[in-house]
C-alpha positions as CSV (number, residue, x, y, z in Angstrom):
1,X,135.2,-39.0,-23.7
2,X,133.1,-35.9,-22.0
3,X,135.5,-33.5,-20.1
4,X,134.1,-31.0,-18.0
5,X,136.2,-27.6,-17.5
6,X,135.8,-25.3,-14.6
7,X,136.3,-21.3,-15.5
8,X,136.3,-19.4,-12.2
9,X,134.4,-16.5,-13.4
10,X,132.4,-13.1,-11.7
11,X,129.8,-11.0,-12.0
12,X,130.9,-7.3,-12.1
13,X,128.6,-4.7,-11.6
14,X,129.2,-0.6,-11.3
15,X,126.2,1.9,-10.3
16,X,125.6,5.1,-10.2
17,X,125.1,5.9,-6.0
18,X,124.2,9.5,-4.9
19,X,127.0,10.9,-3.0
20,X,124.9,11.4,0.2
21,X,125.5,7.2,0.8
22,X,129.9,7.8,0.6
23,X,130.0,6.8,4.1
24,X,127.4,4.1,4.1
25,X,129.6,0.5,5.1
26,X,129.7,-2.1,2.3
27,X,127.0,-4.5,3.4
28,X,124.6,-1.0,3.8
29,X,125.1,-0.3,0.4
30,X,124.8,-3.9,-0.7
31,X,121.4,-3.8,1.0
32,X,120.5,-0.7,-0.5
33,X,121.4,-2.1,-4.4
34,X,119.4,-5.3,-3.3
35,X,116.2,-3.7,-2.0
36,X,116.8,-1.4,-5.5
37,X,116.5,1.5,-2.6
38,X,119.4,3.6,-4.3
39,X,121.3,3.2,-7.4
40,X,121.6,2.6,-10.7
41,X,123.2,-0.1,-12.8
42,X,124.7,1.4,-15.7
43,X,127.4,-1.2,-16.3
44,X,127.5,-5.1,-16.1
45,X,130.0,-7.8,-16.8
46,X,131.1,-11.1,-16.1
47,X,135.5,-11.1,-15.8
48,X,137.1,-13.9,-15.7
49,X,139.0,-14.7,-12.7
50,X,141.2,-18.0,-12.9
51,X,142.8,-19.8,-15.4
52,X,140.6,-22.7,-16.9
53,X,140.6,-26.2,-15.6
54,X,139.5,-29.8,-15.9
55,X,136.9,-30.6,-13.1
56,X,136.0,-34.0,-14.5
57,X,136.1,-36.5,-17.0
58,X,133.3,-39.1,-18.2
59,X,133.3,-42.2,-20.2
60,X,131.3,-41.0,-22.9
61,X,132.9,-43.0,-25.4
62,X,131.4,-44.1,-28.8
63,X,130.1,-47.8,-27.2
64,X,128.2,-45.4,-24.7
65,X,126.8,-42.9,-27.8
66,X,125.8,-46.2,-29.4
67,X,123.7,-47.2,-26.4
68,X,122.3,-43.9,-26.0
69,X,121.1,-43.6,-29.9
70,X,119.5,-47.4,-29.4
71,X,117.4,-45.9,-26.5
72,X,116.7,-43.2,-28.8
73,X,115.6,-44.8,-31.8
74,X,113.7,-47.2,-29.4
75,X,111.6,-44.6,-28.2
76,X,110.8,-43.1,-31.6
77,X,110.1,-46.6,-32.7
78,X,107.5,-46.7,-30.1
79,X,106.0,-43.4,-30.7
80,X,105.8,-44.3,-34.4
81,X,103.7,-46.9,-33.7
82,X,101.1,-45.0,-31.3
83,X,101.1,-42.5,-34.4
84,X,100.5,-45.2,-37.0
85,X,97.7,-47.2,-34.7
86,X,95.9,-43.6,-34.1
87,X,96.3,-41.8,-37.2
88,X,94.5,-45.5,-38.6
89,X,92.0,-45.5,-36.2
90,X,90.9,-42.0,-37.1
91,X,90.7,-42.4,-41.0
92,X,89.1,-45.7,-40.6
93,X,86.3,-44.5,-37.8
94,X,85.9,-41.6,-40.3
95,X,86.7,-38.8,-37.9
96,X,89.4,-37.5,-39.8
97,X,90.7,-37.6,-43.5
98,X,94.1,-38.6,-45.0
99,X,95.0,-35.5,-45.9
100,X,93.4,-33.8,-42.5
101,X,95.8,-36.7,-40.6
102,X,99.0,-36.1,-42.4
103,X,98.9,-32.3,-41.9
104,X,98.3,-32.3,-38.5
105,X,101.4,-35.3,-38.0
106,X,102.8,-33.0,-40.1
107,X,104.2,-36.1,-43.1
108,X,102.4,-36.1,-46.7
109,X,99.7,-38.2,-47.5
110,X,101.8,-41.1,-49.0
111,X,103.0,-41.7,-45.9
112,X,99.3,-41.9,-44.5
113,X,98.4,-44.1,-46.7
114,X,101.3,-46.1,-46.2
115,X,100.5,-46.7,-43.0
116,X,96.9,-48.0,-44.0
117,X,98.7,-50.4,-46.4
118,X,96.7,-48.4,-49.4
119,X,98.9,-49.1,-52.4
120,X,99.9,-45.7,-54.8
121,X,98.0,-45.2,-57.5
């Protein structure tokens, strides 16, 4: 099962304001911060605010990590097979070697020739 928790959390932030802006209302000196007009951030934190909580639960079961790793393995079945078809095509056209093929797959050269159905010698 997947559960989801909920932290309420904020971002705290203290600057350094010259004393000529003590009068200035909050949203003035919010403004100020934003537009980076005046002030300095020397210290930043994030403070937690609530006590943590389940927001949701999923199904996420092993039968449904079971279907997910078949998809998975399904795709790099597929992909292994465009690999094995092009890395073929290229050593048999002559436009690239085994050993040129295999580094840039990044498996050895057994593998290559594998592929080929060329039997180890």
């Amino acid at each position: 099962m997947r559960v989801t928790t909920h932290t309420p959390r904020v971002l705290v932030e203290t600057y350094i304001v010259p004393d000529g802006y003590a009068g200035e209302a909050d949203e003035a000196l919010l403004r100020m911060i934003r537009a980076d007009a005046a002030g300095r951030l020397v210290d930043s934190q994030i403070v937690t605010t609530g006590r943590q909580r389940v927001s949701s639960r999923s199904g996420t079961g092993i039968a449904e990590l079971g279907g997910r790793l078949a998809e998975a393995r399904a795709v790099v079945d597929q992909v292994l097979a465009e690999t094995r078809e092009a890395a073929v095509a290229l050593i048999d056209s002559g436009a690239m070697s085994e050993r040129a093929v295999a580094e840039a797959l990044g498996v050895n050269r057994t593998t290559v020739r594998d592929w080929r159905g060329v039997g180890r010698t």
